[in-house]
C-alpha positions as MATLAB code, in Angstrom:
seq = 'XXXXXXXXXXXXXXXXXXXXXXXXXXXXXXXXXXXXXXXXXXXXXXXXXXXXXXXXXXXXXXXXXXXXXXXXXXXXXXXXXXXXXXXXXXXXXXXXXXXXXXXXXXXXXXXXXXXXXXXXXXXXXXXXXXXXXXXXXXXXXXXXXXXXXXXXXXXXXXXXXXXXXXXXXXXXXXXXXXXXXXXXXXXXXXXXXXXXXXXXXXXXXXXXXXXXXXXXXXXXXXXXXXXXXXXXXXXXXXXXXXXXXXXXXXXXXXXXXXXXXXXXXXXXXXXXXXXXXXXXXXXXXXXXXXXXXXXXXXXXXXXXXXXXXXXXXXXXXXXXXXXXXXXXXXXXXXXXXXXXXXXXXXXXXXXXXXXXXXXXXXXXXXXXXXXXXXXXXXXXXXXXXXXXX';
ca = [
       0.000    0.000    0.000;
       3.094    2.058    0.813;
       4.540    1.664   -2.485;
       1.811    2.301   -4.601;
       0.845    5.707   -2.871;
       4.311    6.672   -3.064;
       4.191    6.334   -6.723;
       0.449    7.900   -7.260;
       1.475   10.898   -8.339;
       4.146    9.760  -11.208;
       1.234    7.761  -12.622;
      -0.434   10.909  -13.444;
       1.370   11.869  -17.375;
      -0.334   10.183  -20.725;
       2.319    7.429  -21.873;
       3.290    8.278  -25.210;
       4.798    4.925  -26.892;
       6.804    7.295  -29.351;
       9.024    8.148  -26.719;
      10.071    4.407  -25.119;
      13.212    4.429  -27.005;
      16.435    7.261  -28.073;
      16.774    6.779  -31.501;
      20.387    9.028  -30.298;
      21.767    6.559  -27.871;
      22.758    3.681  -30.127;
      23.600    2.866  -34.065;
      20.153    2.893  -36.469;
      20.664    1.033  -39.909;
      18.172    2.829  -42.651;
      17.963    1.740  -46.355;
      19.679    3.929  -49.178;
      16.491    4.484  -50.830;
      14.850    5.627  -47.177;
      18.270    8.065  -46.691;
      17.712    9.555  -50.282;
      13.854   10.086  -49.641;
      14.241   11.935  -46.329;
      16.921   14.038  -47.663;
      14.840   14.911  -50.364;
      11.823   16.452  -48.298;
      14.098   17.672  -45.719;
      16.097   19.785  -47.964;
      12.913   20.965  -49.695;
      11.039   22.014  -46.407;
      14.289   23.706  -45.296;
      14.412   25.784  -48.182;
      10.888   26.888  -47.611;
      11.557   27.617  -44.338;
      14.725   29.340  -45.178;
      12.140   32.039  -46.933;
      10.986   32.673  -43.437;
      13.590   32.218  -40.934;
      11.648   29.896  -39.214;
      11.871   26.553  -38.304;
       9.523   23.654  -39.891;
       6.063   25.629  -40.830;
       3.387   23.757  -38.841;
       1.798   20.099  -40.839;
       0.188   17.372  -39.694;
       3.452   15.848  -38.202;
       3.906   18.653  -35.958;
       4.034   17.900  -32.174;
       0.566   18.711  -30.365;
       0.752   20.725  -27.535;
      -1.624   20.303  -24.138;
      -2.167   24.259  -23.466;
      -3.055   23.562  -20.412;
       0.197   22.453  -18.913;
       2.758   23.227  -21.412;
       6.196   24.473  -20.691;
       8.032   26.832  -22.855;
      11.878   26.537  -22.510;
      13.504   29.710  -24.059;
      16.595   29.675  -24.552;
      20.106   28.190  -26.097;
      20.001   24.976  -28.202;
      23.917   23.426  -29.328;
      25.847   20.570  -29.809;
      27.760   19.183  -27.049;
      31.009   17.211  -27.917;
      31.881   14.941  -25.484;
      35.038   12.620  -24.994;
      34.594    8.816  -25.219;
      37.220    8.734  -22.787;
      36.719   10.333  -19.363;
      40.093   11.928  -17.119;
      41.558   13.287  -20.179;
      42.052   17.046  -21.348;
      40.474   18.320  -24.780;
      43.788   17.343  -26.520;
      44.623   14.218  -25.543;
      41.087   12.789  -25.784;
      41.099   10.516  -28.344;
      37.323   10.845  -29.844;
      34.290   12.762  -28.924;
      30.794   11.912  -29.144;
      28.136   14.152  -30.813;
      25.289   15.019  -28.573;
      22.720   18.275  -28.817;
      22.650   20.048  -25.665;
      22.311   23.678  -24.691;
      20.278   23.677  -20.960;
      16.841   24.682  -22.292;
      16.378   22.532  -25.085;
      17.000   19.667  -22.544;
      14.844   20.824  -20.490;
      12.136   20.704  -23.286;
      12.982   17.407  -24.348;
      13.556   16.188  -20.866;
       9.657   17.079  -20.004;
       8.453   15.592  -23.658;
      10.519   12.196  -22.488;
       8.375   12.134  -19.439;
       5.149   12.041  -20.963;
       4.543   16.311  -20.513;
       3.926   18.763  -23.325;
       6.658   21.044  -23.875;
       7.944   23.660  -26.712;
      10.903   25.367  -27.504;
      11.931   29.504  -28.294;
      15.657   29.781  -29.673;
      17.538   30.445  -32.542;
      20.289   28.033  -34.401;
      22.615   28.317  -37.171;
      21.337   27.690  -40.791;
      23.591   25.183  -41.277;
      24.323   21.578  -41.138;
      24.007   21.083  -36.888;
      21.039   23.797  -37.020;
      18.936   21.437  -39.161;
      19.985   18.572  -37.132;
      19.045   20.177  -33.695;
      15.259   21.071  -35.407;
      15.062   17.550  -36.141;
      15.651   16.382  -32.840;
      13.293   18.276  -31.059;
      10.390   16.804  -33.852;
      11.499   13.832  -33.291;
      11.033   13.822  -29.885;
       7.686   15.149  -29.835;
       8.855   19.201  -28.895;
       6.812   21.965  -30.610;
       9.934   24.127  -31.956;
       7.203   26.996  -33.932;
       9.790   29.008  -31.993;
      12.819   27.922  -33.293;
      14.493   30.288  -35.408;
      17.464   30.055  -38.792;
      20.059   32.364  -39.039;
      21.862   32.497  -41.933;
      25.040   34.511  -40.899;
      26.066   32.950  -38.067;
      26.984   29.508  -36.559;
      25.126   27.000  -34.608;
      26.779   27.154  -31.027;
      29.358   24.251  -30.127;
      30.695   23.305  -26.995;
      33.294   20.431  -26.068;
      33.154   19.151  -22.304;
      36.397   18.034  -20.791;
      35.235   14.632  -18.046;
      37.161   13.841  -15.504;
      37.355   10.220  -14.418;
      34.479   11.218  -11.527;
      32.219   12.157  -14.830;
      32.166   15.791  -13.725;
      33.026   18.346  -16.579;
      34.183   21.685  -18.155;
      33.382   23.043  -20.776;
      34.952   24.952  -23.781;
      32.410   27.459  -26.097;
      32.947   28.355  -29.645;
      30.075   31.237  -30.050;
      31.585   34.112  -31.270;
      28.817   34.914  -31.473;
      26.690   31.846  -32.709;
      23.082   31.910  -33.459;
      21.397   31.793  -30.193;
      22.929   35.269  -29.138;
      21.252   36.984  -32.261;
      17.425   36.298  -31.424;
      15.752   39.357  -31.534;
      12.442   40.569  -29.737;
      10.990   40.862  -33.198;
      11.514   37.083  -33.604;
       9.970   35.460  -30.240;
       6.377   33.801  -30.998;
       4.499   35.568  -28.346;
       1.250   33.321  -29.002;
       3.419   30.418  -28.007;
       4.707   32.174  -24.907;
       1.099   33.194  -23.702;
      -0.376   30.025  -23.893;
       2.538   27.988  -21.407;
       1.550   27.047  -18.159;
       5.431   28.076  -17.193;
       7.889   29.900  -19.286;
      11.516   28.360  -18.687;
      14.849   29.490  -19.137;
      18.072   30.494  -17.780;
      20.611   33.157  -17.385;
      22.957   32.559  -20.723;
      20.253   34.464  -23.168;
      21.116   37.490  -20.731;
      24.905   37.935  -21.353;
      24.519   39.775  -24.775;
      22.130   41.679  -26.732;
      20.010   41.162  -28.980;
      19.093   37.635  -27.243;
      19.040   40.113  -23.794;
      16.303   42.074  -24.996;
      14.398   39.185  -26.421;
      14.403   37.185  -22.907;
      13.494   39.882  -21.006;
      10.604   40.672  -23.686;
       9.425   37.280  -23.453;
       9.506   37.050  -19.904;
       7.046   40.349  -19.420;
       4.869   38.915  -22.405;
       4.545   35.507  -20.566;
       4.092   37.040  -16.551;
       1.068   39.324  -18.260;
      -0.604   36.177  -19.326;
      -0.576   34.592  -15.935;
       2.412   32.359  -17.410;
       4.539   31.284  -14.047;
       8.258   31.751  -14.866;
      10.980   29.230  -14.179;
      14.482   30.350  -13.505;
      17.918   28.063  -13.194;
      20.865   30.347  -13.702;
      22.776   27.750  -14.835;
      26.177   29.405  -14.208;
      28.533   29.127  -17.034;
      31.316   31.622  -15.872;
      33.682   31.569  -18.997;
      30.780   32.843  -21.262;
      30.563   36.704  -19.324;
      33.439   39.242  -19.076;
      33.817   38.826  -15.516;
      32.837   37.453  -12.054;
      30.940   40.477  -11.245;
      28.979   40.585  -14.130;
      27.718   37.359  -14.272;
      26.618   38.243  -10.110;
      24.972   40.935  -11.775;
      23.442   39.495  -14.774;
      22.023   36.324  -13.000;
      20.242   38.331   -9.884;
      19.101   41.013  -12.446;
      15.837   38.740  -13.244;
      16.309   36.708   -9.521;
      12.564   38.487   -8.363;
      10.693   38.024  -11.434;
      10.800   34.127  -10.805;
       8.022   32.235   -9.395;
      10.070   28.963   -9.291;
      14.058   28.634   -9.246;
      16.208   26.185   -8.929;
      20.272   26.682   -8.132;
      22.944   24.549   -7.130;
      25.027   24.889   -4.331;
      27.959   25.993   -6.247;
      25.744   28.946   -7.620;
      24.729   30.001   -4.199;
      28.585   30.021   -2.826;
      29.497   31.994   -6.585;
      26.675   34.340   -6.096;
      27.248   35.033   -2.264;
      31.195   35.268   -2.885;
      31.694   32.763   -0.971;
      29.191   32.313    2.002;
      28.020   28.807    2.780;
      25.803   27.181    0.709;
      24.592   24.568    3.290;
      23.683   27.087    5.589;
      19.967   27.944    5.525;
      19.999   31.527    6.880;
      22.336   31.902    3.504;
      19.905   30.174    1.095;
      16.980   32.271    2.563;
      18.412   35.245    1.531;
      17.906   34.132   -2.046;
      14.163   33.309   -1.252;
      11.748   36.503   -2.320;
       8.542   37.808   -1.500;
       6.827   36.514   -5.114;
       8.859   33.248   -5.001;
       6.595   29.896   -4.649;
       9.729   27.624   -4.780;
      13.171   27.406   -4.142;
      15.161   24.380   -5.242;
      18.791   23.957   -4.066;
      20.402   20.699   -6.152;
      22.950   19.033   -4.016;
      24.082   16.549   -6.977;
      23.841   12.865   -5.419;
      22.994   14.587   -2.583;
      19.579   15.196   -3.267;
      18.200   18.136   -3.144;
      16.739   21.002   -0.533;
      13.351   22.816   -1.204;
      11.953   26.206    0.487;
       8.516   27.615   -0.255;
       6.576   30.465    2.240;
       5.274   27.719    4.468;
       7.444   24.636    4.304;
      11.495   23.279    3.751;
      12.984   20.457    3.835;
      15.121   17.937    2.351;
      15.068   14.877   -0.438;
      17.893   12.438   -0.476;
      19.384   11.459   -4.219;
      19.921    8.498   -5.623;
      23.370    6.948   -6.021;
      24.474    6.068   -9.130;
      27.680    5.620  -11.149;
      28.585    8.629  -12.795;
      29.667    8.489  -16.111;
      28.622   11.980  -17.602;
      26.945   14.605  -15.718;
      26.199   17.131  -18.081;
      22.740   17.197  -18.614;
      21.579   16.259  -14.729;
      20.272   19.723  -13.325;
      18.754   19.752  -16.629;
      16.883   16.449  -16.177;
      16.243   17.232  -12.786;
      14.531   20.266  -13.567;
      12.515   18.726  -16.411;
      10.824   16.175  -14.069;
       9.858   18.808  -11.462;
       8.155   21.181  -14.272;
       6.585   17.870  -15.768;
       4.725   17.964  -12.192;
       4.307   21.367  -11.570;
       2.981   21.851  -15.217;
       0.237   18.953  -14.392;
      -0.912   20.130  -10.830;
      -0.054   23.335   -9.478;
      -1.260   22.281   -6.388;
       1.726   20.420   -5.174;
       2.973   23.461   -4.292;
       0.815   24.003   -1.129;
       0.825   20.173   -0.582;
       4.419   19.325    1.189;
       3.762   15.543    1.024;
       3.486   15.548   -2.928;
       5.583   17.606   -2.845;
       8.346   15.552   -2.122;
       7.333   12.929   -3.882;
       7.442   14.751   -7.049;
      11.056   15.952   -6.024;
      12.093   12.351   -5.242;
      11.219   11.894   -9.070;
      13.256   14.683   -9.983;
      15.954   13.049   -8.771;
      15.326    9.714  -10.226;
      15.814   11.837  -13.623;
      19.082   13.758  -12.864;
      20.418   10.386  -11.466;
      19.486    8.035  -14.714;
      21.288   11.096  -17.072;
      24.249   11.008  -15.462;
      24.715    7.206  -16.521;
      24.971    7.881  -20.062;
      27.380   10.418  -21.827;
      25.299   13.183  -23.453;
      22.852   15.334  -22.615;
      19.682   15.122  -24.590;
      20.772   11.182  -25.239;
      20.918   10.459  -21.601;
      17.693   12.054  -20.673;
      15.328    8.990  -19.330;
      11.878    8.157  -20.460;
       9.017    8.466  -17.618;
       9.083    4.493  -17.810;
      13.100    4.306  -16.729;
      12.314    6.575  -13.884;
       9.045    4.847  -12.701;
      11.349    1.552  -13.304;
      14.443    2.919  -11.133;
      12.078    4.101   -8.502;
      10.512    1.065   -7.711;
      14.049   -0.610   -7.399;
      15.064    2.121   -5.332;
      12.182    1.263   -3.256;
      12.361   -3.169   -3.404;
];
């Protein structure tokens, strides 16, 4: 009886059989004459879209979304390269493995994987990895009517050192790439007024035009009633300094009705002041704010709303890549949130959705990758059961 009301409220999201497998995570043999055939109507649906700027016009093939508890992930979308070989610098690792990334766009396809209804506002290269990056997000069932070509500059690449623990750093090329160039004049404020939450982080707000455009999008979506999600998602060599990244992240900290940060964040962002202390994370916590999420990695997590805190252990697993994790872990509490608002004033299911939050940042860390590694709702519904045999 235990177990099963401990897992009522994962059992709430439609199962969508389209998701069960990643199509990413393993070779796929096709037939020549399939390969020639989807070239063929990519290329000419590109070019049509290239008229526009736009990503695939809407057809019958293009992902549904549930108004009533979509998420909207605005944002950076890019392609991860990530060693095969983990404990090795950039130059001596011998291979990499391709893998789209970029924090939002997992986040998207993170809450699509879990059974939720999400879509995604961004711009990409017109290019090769551009077109690729569109295709994922079809393919895995994300509305991208917001995803935006440019056609003078470069989809955004970054290569992630591992260290034998699975941890990582990473090194940019965006000088500048695509997603710094949306403009305001580009966002599809339809799509942004009919979320449930608006998500997205702090890297659109580092240069303009992309600055303008997430601030626009965040008023646009806080007028409709929209609830706004916020992980900062420090990435320190992509500002000009320390200070103003401090400044840049907490410039948007009270607009937030949900935010999560890491522990790392809340030492960077208090120069230093413990991040374990809960005097020190309170600080952070503002009058508008319904929930604060602190991510402890394996840890767990921590969680502080206007009534209630308290604390969710992790789940242990063997690390192999953990780029991708907060992502994951963020996806599965918006999948939630996005379905029941009311586990916000509800402590008990509360928890339980944040013990399935970390079922999801645990799973992604056992597979190199970020979008690849992100589980299915199944995995995590399978893990937690384990967990709890």
């Amino acid at each position: 009886m235990a177990l099963n009301s401990a897992l009522l409220c994962f059992c709430t999201f439609g199962s969508n059989p389209r998701l069960s497998s990643n199509r990413f995570s393993g070779p796929t043999i096709i037939r020549k004459e399939a390969i020639r055939a989807a070239t063929l109507s990519t290329s000419l649906r590109y070019r049509l879209c290239r008229l526009q700027g736009k990503a695939f016009p809407n057809d019958n093939s293009s992902p549904d979304t549930n108004e009533s508890s979509l998420v909207v992930c605005f944002g950076e979308m890019l392609i991860d390269f990530v060693p095969t070989v983990s404990g090795l610098s950039l130059a001596e690792a011998p291979a990499f493995k391709k893998a789209a990334g970029g924090a939002p766009a997992n986040v998207a396809v993170g809450i699509s994987r879990l059974g939720g209804s999400s879509a995604f506002i961004g711009k990409v290269g017109q290019d090769e990895f551009g077109y690729m990056l569109a295709d994922i997000l079809k393919e895995n069932n994300v509305n991208n009517d917001g995803l935006r070509f440019d056609p003078g500059a470069r989809t955004a690449l970054a290569f992630v050192t591992l260290t034998s623990g699975g941890e990582r750093e990473f090194m940019f090329y965006r000088n500048p790439s695509a997603d710094m160039l949306l403009k305001e004049s580009e966002l599809d404020f339809d799509l942004i007024r009919k979320a449930k939450i608006l998500h997205y982080g702090s890297i659109s707000l580092i240069t303009e035009p992309c600055k303008s455009a997430h601030i626009a999008a965040a008023k646009a979506a806080k007028g409709a009633g929209v609830l706004l999600s916020y992980d900062p998602n420090l990435r320190l060599p992509l500002w000009p300094s320390e200070e103003s990244a401090r400044e840049g992240i907490l410039s948007i900290w009270e607009l937030a009705d949900i935010i999560k940060v890491s522990e790392d964040e809340i030492s960077f962002l208090t120069k230093g002041e413990d991040p374990y202390d809960d005097a020190v994370v309170r600080k952070f916590f503002h009058p508008n704010l319904k929930l604060l999420i602190v991510t402890e990695g394996p840890e767990g997590c921590r969680y502080y709303t206007k009534d209630f805190s308290g604390r969710v252990h992790g789940m242990k697993v063997d690390a192999v890549d953990t780029t991708g994790a907060g992502d994951a872990f963020v996806a599965g509490i918006l999948s939630q949130l996005a379905a029941d608002l009311s586990l916000l004033q509800e402590e008990g299911r509360l928890r339980e959705a944040l013990k399935f939050a970390n079922a999801c940042g645990a799973l992604t860390v056992m597979e190199r990758g970020a979008i690849p590694a992100l589980p299915s709702r199944e995995s995590v519904l399978k893990a937690l059961l384990e967990l709890i045999a």
